[in-house]
N, C-alpha and C positions, 0 to 999 in steps of 0.2 A: 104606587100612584104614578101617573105619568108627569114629567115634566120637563123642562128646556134647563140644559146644561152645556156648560162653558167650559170645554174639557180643554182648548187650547187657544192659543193664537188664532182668532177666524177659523176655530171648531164648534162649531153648537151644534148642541144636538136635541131631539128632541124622544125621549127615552122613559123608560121605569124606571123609580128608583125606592127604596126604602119609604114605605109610610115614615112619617115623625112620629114617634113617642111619648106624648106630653109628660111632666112632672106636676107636683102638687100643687104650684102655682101659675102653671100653664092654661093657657086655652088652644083649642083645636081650630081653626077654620077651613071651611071652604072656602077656596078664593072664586070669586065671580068675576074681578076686572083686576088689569094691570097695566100702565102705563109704560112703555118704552124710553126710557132717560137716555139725555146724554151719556148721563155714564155709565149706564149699560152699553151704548153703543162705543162708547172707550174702552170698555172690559170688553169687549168683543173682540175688541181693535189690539187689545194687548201693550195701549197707550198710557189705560189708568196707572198715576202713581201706586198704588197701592200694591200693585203687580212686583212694580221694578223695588220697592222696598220691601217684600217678600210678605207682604202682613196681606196679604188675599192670597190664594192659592187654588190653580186649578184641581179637579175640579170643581164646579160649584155651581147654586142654582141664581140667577140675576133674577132683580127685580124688587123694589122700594115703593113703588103709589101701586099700593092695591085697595080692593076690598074683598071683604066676602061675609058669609055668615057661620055661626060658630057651631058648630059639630059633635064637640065634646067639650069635659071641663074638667081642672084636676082636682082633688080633693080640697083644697083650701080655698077654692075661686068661691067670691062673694058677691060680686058685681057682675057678672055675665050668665048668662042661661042660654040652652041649646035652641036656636032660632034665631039669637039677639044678631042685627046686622054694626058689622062693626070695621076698623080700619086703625092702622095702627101706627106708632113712631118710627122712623128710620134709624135711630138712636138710641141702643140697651144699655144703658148704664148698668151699674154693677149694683146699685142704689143703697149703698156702703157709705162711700169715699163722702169728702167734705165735698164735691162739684155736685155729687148727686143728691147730699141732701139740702144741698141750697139751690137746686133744679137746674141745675147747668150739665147735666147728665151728658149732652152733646160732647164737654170735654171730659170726662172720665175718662181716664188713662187704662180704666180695665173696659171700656166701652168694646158693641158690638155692632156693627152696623147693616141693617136689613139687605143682605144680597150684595153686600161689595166691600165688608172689610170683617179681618178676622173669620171670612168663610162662614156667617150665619144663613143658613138659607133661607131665598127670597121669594116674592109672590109669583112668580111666574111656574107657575105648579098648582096641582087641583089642591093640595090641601099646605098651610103653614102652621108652625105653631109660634107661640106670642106667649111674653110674661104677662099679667093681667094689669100690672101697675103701667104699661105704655099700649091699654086697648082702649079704643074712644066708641062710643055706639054711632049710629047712622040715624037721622031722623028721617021720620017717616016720608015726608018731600023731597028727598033727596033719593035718587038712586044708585044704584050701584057705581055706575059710573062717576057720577059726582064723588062718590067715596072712595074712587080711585085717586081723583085729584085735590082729595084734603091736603095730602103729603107736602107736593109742589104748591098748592096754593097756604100752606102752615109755612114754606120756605119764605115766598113773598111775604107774609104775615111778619116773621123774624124781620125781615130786612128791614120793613117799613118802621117797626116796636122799637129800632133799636134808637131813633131818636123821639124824644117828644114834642111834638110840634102843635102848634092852635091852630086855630080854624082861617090864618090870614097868612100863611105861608104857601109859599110857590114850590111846586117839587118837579122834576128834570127826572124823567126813567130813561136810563139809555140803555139800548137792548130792544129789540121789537119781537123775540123770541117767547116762546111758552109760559116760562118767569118772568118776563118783563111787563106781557101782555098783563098777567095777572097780580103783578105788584102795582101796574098803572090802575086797573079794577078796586083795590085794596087803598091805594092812595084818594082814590074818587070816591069813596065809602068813606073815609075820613070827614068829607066835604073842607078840603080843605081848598083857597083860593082857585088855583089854577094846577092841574096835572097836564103833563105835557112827555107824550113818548117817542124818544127816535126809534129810527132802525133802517135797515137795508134791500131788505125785502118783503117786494108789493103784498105777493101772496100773505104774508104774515102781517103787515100792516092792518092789510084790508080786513082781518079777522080782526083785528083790534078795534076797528070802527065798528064795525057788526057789534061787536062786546059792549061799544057805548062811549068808546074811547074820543074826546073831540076833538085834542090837541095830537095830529099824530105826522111826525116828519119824516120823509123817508131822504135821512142826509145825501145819499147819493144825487137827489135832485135839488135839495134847498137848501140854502146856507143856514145853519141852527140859529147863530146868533142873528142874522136878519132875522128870521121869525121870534124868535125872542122880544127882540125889539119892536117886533110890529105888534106884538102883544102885549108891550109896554108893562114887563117882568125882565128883560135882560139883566139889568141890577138887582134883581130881588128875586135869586130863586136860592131860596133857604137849604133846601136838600136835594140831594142827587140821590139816585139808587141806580148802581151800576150792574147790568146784569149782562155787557155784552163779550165778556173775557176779551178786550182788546184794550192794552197798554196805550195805544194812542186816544181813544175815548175817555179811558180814566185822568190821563192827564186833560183832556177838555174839560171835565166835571173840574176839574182840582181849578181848573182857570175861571171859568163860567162861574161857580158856587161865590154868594156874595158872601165876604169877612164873617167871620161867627160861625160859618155855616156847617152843615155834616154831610159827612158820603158815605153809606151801604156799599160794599161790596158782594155782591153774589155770586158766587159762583167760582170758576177757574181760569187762570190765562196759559194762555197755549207758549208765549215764552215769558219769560221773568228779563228777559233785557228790557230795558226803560231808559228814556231820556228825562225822565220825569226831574223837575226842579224843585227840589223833598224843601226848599228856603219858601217858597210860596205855600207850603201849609202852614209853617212858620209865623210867616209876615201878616197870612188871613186869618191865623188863630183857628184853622180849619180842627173839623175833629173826625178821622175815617174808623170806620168801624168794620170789622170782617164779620163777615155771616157767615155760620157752620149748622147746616141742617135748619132744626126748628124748633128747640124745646118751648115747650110751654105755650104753643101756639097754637097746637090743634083743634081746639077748642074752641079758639077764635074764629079759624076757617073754618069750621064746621058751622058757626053761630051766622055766618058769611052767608052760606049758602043756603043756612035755612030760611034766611031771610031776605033769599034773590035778589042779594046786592051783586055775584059774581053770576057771568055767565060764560061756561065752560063748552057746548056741545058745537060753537063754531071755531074751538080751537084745537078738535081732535079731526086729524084730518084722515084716517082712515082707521078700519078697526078689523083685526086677522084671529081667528080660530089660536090657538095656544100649538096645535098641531102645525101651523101656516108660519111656524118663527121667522124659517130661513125666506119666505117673501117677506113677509115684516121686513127684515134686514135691510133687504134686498130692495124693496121700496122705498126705507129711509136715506137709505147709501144712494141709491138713484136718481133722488129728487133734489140733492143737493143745495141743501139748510132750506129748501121749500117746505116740508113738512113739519107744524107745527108738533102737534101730540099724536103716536101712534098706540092704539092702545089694541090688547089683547082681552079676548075674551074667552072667561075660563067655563066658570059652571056650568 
């Protein structure tokens, strides 16, 4: 089959490589769409941790939000049949261990992670294979594409789950990015009081409006707390969901967030130096929660989109042949964090 390989530091290639093999409780797919991650473009870059701590290894096939349709099936599959459109976890648990069968699979210590740890390979190739216990089906409304962005929208899902809030709470997304856009989508489907998202750049903002977004600030031009204040929530935003990996943001959340309140973390920071004052989670009785992938959540984003609470096709911002990687790249590197989602199309 053909597919896109990551044989070194800023080497990809796109090449044959070995069909997969399914086992007896495997499924076979065709992949149809794949999304381009961050952290693919960090495994490109030769920047992801996962590099420098030896547990990924070139070479290898990237790639975590896909979808496709299922091709074959192994002798034990009970839930999928050849045709079924389907999309699947980023996260293989071992589904053993005590994380896995109290569905926290995300931390299993013998975990595999789709296209970028422990060298599982990922969707960016005409066919993957998939355990059947982490395959979700596609509803009939939703398209392929859609089914690419369960993955990253089951992230946002995680982030938002991990507090519980009612319907009279104020939530703060910071991040005006792909996951941000889409956790502010996810938080406005709660109906919860007032959702409000920053960020830096117009081009990505202004996809968030298009998306239905009403509350959206782009801090480089407005002071967050004045508009806080003018919306008469600066003392009462219950939750943050921080998706913009920048230490000095998360410390505004930790200051901004009223007493009681919780912080989502998403995602990664580019340095771990901090000036943060850890006595002010202390003093607010704060509670911060890290986010790892998505267990248990695809479902949810899936139940999301079949019910056109999310709308995802103003936040892919261009779409390349699976042959076309090295412009892919080459577009995302170029536009410089302009480009929200670039997705690849496979089938």
């Amino acid at each position: 089959m053909k597919a896109v390989v990551i044989e070194g530091k800023k080497i990809i290639k796109y090449r044959d490589v070995e069909d997969p093999n399914i086992a007896n409780d495997e499924v076979l797919i065709n992949v149809k769409y794949c999304g381009i991650c961050g952290t693919d473009i960090a495994l490109y870059l030769g920047e992801m941790a996962y590099l420098q701590t030896g547990e990924q290894k070139y070479p290898f096939i990237p790639g975590h939000e896909w979808s496709g349709e299922v091709v074959d099936i192994g002798n034990n599959i009970k839930n999928f049949k050849v045709g079924d459109r389907v999309t699947g976890d980023v996260s293989i648990g071992c589904g053993k261990c005590g994380d896995c069968r109290e569905g926290r699979f995300n931390l299993c210590n013998n975990r595999f992670e789709v296209g970028c740890y422990r060298n599982k390979s990922g969707g960016m190739a005409e066919y993957i294979k998939m355990p059947e216990r982490h395959l979700y089906k596609i509803p009939k409304n939703v398209d392929f594409m859609g089914g690419a962005i369960v993955e990253p929208l089951a992230t946002a899902v995680h982030g938002i789950k991990r507090k519980i809030f009612d319907l009279n709470e104020n939530i703060l997304i910071t991040g005006g990015g792909f996951i941000g856009i889409l956790a502010a989508q996810v938080a406005s489907a709660s109906k919860s009081t007032t959702v409000v998202l920053t960020g830096r750049t117009k081009e990505k903002l202004d996809a968030a409006v298009e998306c239905g977004i009403e509350n959206v600030v782009n801090i480089k031009e407005r002071d967050l707390q004045e508009y806080l204040k003018n919306l008469g929530i600066l003392d009462n935003i219950n939750f943050c969901v921080e998706c913009s990996g920048n230490i000095d943001v998360l410390k505004q959340c930790i200051e901004i967030v009223r007493p009681g309140g919780d912080i989502s973390i998403i995602g990664f920071y580019e340095s771990n130096e901090t000036n943060i004052n850890f006595d002010d989670i202390s003093l607010k009785n704060l509670e911060i929660h890290g986010v790892l992938a998505s267990p248990n959540c695809f479902k949810s984003a899936i139940s999301l989109l079949e019910k056109g609470l999310i709308k995802y096709k103003p936040l892919v911002t261009e779409i390349f042949e699976l042959r076309e990687i090295d412009d892919a790249i080459k577009f995302i590197l170029d536009r410089k964090n302009k480009s929200i989602r670039v997705m690849l199309k496979i089938g």
